[in-house]
MIVOKOL-592290 format. One record per atom (N, C-alpha, C): y, x, z. Coordinates in steps of 0.1 Angstrom, whole numbers, plus 5000, padded with zeros to 4 digits. Atoms other than C-alpha are relative to their C-alpha. Layout:
// MIVOKOL-592290
YXZ...
END
This chain:
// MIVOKOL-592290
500849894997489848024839498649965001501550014995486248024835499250135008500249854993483748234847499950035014499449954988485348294877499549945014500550074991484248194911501250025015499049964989486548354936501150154992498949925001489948534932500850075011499849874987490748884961501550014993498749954998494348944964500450095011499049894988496249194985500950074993498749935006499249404986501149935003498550045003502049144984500549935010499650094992502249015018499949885004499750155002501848645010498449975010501250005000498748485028499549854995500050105008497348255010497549944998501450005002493448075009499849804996500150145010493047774987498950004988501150025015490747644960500949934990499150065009492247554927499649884994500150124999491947234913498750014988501149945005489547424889498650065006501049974990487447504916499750175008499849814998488247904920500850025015499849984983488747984955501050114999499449835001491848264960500549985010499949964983492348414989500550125005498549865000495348714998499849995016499849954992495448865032501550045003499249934994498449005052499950134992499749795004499449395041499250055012500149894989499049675062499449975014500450024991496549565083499749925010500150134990497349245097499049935002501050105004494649025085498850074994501549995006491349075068499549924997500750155004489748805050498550024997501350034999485848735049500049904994500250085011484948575017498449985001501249985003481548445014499749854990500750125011479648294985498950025002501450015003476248154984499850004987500650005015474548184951498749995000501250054998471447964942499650114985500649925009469348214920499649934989500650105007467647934904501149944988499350075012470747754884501350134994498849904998472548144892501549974995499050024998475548004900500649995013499949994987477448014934500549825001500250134996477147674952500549925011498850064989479347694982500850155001499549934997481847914987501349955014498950034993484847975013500750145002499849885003486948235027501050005014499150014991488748255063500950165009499149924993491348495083499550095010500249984989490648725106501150165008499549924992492348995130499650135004500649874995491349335132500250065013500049954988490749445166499550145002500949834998489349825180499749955015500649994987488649715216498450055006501049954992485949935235499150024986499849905013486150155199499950125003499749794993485550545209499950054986500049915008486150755181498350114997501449895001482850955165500450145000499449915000483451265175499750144989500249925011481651465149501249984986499250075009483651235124501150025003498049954988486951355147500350154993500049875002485951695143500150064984500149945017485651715102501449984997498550025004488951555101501450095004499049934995490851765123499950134995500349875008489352075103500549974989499149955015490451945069501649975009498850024994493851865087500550125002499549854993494152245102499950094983500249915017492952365061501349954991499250075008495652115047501250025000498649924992498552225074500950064992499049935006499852495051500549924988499550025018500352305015500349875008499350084995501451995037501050035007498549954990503852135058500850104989499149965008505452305030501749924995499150045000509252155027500450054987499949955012510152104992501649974996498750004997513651995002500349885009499550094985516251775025500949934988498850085003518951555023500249935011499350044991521451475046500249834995499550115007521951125030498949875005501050114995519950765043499849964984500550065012518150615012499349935004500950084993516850325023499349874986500550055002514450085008500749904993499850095001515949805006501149994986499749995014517649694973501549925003499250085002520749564960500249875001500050155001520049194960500549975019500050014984519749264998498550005006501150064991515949195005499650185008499849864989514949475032498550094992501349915006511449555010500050024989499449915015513049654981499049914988501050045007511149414962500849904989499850115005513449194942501650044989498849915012516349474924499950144996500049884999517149764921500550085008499749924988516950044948500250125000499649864998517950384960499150055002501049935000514850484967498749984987500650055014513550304933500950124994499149925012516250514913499250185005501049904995514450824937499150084994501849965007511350824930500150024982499949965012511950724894500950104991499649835006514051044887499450095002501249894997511451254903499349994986501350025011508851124878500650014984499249955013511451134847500350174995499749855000512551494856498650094999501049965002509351604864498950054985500550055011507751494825501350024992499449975014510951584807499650124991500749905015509351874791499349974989500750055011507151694777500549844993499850125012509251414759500549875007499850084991509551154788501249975005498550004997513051024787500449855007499850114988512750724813498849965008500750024991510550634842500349865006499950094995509750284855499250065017501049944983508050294895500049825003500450114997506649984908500349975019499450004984508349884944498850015010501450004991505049824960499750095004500849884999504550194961500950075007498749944997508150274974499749885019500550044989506750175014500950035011499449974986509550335035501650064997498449914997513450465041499450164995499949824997513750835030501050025007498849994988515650935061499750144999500549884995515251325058501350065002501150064983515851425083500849895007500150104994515351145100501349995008498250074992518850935113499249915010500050154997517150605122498650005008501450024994513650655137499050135000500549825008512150985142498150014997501450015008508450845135499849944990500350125016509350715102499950074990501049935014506850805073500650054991499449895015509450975052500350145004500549845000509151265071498950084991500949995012505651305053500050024990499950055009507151215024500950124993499249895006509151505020499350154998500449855004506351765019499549994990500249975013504951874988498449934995500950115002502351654972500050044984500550005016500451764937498549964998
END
């Protein structure tokens, strides 16, 4: 790889911060908030090229965080506008569909899943009018159990997941 000076990853969990033996710095964070990484490169104008780089870990904290309350206030307004076409119920199932896949891994990341087969009949059915006679879905995007209604956890994001979304 030329060119390149530093390589941002996220998404897959892994954390990872190394230089390659090519000299390209890459550097992946935790998911959902765990980590944050702080990349920085110097770059000499003169030969414009970057001349040190690195890239380390860090922890997201909120302590002695107060919410803006103006910034509170817009959100809770589109929230109270959004209420009706979110809270619309576009159906149930008595049935657990969980994540997790065949092979056995619990983040559905490694076969084929129930909530992979899901989603990708939604998106099949949805597009068969127009010609669309199979649907792939990428697991990364398939984030939780559909439990509707909810068996196993009654704050788990597939409540959400069952209101209507266009």
């Amino acid at each position: 790889m030329t060119g390149v000076d530093a390589l941002i990853g996220d998404h897959t969990n892994f954390q990872v911060n190394t230089t390659r033996p090519n000299g390209v710095l890459v550097t992946e964070n935790l998911s959902k908030g765990v980590r944050f990484t702080r990349v920085r490169l110097v770059f000499d104008a003169s030969t414009k090229s970057v001349v040190y780089k690195t890239a380390d870990w860090h922890k997201p904290w909120d302590i002695g965080v107060t919410p803006d309350p103006a910034i509170q206030a817009k959100i809770n307004d589109l929230n109270a506008q959004l209420a009706p076409i979110l809270g619309t119920v576009i159906g149930s199932s008595t049935r657990f569909i969980p994540r997790a896949d065949a092979c056995g891994n619990s983040a559905g990341r490694t076969c084929e899943s129930l909530v992979g087969n899901v989603a990708a009949d939604a998106m099949r059915a949805k597009y068969s009018t127009v010609g669309v006679e199979f649907a792939l879905t990428n697991s990364g995007g398939l984030s939780a159990d559909l439990t509707c209604p909810t068996t196993d956890n009654p704050s788990d994001f597939a409540r959400r997941m069952s209101r209507r979304l266009t």
